[in-house]
C-alpha positions as CSV (number, residue, x, y, z in Angstrom):
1,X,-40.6,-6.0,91.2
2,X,-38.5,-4.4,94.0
3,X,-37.4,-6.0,97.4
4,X,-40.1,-4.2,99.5
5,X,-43.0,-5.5,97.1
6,X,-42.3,-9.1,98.7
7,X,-41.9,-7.4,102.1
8,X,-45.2,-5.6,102.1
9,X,-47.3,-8.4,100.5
10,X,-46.2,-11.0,103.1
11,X,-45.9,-8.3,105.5
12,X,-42.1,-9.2,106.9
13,X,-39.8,-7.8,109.1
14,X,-36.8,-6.2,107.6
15,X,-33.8,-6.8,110.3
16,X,-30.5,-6.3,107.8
17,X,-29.9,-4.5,104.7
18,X,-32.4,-1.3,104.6
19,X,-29.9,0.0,101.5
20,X,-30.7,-2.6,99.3
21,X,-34.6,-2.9,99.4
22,X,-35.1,-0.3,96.1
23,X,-33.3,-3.3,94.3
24,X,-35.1,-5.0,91.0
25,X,-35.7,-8.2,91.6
26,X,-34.7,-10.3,88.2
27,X,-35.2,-13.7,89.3
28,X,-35.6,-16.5,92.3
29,X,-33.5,-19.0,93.7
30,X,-34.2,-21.5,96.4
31,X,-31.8,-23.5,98.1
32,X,-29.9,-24.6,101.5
33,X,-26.3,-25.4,100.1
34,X,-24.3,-22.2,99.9
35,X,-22.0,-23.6,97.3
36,X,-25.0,-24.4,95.2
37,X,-25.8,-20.8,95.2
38,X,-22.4,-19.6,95.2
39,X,-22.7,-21.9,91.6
40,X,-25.9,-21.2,90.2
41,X,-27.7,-18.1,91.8
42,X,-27.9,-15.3,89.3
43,X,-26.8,-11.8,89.9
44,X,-30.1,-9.9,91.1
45,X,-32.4,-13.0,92.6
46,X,-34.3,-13.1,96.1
47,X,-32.7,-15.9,97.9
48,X,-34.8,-18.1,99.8
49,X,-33.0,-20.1,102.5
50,X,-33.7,-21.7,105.8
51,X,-30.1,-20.8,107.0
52,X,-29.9,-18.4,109.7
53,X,-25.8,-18.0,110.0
54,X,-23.7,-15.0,108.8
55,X,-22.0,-17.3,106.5
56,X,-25.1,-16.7,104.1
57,X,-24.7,-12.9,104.0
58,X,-21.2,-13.1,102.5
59,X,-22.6,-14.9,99.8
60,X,-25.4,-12.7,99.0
61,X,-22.8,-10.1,98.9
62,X,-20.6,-12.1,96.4
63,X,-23.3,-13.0,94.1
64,X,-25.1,-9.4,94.1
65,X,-28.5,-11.8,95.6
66,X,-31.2,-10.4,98.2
């Protein structure tokens, strides 16, 4: 499954990162506490977050997440 599989089927709205949506999706990870993903995400997941902040883009780039 790539990125813009989950984009079309829930029909979102891409706003950051048009590079990246040909990326394979390997796995899921769900969480709020960036330390806990900075821990435990693996390399290739969609992260699902409620957090809104920059802070959450530099560590999707440090753990190779979407």
């Amino acid at each position: 499954m790539k990125i813009t599989d989950i984009v079309e089927a829930l029909d979102l709205k891409v706003v950051s990162g048009h590079d990246g949506l040909m990326k394979n999706i390997t796995g899921g990870y769900v969480s709020d506490l960036l330390s806990d993903v900075i821990g435990n995400a693996g390399e290739g997941s969609v992260w699902i977050t409620l957090q809104t902040h920059q802070n959450i883009l530099a560590v999707a780039s440090l753990k190779d997440i979407s």
